[in-house]
DSSP file (Angstrom, degrees, kcal/mol; ACC not computed):
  #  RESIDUE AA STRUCTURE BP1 BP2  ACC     N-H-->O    O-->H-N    N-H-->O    O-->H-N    TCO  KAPPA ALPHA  PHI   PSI    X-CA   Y-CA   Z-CA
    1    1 A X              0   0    0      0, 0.0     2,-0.4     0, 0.0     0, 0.0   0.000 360.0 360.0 360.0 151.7    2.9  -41.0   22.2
    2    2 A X        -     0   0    0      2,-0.1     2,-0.7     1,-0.0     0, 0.0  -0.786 360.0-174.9 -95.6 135.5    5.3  -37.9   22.5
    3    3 A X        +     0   0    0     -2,-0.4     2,-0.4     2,-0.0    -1,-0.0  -0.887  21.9 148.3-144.4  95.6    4.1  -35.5   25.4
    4    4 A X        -     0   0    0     -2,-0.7     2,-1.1     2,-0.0    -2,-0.1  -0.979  35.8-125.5-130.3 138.6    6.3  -32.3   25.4
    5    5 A X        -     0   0    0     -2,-0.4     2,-0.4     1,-0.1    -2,-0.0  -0.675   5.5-132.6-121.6 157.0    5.2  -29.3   26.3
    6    6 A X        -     0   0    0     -2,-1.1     2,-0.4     1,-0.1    -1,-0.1  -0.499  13.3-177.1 -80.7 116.3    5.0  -26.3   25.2
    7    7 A X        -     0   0    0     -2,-0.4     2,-0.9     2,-0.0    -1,-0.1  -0.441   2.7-179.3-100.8  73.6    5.9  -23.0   26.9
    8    8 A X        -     0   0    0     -2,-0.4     2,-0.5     1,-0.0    -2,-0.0  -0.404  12.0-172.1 -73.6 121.5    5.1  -19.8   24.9
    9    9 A X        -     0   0    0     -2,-0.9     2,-0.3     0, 0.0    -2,-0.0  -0.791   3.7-164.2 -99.4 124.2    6.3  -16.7   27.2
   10   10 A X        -     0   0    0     -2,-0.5     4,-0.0     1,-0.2     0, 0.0  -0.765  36.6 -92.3 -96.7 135.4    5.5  -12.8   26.1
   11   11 A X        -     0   0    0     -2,-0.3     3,-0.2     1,-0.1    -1,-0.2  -0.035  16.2-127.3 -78.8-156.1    7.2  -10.2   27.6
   12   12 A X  S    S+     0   0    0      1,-0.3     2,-0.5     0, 0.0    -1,-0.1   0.704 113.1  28.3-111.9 -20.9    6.1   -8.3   30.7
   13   13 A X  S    S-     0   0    0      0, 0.0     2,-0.8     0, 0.0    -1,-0.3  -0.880  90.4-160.1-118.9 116.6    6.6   -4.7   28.7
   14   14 A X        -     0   0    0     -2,-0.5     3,-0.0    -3,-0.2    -4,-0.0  -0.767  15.5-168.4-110.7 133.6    5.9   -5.9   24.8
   15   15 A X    >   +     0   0    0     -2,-0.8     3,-1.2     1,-0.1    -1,-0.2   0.401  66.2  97.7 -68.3 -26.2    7.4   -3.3   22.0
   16   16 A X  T 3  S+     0   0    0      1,-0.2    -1,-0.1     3,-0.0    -2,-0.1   0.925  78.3  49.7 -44.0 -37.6    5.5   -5.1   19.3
   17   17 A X  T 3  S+     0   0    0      2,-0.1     2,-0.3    -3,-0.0    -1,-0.2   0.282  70.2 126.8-112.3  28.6    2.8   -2.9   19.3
   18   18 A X    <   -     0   0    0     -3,-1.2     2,-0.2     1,-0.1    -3,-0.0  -0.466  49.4-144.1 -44.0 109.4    4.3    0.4   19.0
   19   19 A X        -     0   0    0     -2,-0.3     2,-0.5     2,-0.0    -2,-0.1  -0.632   9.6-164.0 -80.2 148.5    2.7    2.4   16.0
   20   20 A X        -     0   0    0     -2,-0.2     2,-0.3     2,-0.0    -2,-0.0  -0.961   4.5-166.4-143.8 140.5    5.0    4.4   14.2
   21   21 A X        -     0   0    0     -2,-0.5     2,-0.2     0, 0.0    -2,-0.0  -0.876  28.6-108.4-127.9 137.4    3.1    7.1   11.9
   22   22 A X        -     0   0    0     -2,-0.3     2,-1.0     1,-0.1    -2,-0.0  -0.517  29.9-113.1 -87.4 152.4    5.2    9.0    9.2
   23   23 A X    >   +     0   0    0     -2,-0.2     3,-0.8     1,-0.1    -1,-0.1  -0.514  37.1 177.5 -92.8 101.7    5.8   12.3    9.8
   24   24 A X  T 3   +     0   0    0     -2,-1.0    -1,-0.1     1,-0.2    -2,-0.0   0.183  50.9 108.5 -76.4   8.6    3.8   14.2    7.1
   25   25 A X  T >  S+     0   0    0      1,-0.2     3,-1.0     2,-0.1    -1,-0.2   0.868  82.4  53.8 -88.8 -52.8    4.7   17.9    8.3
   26   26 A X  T <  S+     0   0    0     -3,-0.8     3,-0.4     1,-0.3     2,-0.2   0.823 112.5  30.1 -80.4 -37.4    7.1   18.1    4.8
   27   27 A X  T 3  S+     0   0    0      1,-0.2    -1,-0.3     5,-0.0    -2,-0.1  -0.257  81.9 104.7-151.1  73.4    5.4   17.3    2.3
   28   28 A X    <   +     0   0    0     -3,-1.0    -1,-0.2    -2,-0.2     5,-0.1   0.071  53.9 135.1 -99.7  16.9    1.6   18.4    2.9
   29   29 A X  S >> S-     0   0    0     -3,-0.4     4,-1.5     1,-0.1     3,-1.0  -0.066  73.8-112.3 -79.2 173.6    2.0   21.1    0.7
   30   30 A X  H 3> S+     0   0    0      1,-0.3     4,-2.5     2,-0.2    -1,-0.1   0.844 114.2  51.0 -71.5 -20.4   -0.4   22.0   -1.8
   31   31 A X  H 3> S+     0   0    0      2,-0.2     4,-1.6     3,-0.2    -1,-0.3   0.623 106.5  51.1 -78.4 -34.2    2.1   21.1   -4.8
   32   32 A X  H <> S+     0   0    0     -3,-1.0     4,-1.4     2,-0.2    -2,-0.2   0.965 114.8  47.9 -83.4 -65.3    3.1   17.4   -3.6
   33   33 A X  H  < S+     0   0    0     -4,-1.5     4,-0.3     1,-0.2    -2,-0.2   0.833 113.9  45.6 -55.8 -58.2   -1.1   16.9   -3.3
   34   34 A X  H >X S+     0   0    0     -4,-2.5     4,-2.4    -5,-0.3     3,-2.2   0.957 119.7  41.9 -51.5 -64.1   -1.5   18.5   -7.0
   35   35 A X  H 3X S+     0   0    0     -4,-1.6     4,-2.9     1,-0.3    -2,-0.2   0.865 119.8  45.9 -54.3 -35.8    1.8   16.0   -8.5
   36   36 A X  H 3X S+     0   0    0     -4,-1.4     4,-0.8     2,-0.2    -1,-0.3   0.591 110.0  48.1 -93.4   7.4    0.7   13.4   -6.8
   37   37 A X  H <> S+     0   0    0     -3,-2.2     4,-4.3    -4,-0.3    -2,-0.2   0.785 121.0  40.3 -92.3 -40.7   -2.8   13.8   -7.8
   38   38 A X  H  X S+     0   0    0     -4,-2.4     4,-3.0     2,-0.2     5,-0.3   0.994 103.7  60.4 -66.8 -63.0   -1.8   14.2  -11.4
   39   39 A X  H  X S+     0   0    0     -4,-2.9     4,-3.7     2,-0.2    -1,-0.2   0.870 107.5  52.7 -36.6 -60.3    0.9   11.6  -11.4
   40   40 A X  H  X S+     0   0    0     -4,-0.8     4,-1.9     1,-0.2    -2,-0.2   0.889 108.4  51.2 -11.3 -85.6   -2.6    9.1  -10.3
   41   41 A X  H  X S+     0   0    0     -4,-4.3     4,-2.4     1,-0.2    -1,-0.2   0.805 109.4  50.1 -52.6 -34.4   -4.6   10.4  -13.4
   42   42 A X  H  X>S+     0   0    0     -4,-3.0     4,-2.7     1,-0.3     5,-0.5   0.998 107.6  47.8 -77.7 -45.5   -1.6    9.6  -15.8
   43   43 A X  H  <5S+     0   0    0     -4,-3.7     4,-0.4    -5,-0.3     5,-0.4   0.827 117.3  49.7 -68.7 -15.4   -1.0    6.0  -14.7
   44   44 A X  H  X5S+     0   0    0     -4,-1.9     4,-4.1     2,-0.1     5,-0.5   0.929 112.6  51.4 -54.4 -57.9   -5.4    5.7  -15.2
   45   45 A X  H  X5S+     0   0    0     -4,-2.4     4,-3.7     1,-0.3    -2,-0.2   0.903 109.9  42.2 -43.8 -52.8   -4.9    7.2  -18.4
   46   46 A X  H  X5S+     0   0    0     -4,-2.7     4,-0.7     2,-0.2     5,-0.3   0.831 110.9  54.6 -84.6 -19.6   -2.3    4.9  -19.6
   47   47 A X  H >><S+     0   0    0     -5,-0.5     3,-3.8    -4,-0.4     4,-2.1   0.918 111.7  48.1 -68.4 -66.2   -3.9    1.8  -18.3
   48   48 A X  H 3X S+     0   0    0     -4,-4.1     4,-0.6    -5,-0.4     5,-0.3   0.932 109.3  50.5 -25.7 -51.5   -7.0    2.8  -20.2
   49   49 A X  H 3< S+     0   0    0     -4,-3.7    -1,-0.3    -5,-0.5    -2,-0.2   0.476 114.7  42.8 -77.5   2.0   -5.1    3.4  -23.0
   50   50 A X  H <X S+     0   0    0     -3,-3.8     4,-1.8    -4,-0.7    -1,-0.2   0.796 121.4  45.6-100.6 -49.0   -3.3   -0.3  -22.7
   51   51 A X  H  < S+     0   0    0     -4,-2.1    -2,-0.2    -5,-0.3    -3,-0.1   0.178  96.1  61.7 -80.3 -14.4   -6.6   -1.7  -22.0
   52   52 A X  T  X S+     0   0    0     -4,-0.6     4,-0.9    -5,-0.2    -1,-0.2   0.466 110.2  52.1 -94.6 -21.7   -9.5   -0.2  -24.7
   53   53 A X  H  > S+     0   0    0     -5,-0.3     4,-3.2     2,-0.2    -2,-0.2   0.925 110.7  45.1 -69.9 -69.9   -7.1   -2.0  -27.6
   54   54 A X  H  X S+     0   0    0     -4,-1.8     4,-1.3     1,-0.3    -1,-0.2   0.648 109.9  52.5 -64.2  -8.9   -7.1   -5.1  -26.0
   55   55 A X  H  > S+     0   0    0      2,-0.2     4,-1.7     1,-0.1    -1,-0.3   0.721 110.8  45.9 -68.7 -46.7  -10.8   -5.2  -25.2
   56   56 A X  H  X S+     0   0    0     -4,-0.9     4,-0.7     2,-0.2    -2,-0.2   0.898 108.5  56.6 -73.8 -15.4  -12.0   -4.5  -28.8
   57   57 A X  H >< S+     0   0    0     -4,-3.2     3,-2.5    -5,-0.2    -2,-0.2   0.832 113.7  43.4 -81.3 -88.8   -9.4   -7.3  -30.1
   58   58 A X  H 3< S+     0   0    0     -4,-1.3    -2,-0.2     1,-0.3    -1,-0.1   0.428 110.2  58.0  -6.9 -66.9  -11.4   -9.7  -27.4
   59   59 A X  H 3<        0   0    0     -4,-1.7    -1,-0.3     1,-0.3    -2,-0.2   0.549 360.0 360.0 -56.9 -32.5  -14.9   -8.3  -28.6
   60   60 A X    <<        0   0    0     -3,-2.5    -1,-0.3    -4,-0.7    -2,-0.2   0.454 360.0 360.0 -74.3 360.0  -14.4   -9.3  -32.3
């Protein structure tokens, strides 16, 4: 049998676990919320629209 062992070591101050949150201060405005709300509806829209064909072709 092999017996080696194993040391895993962590440091003593660890930097892994830093959060870093984006800084949202620029572009909360109401106008970014609105495009990006809209931009959302269109890519629904067009999925629907990809996605009602090929469900009635299925259905037949």
């Amino acid at each position: 049998m092999n017996n080696k062992k194993v040391v895993i070591t962590q440091p003593s101050n660890p930097t892994e676990n830093i959060q870093v949150k984006p800084d949202l201060s620029e572009s909360d405005s109401l106008g970014d919320i609105i495009l990006a709300i809209a931009v959302l509806i269109t890519a629904i829209a067009k999925l629907v629209e990809v996605s009602v064909p090929v469900m009635k072709k299925n259905n037949k």
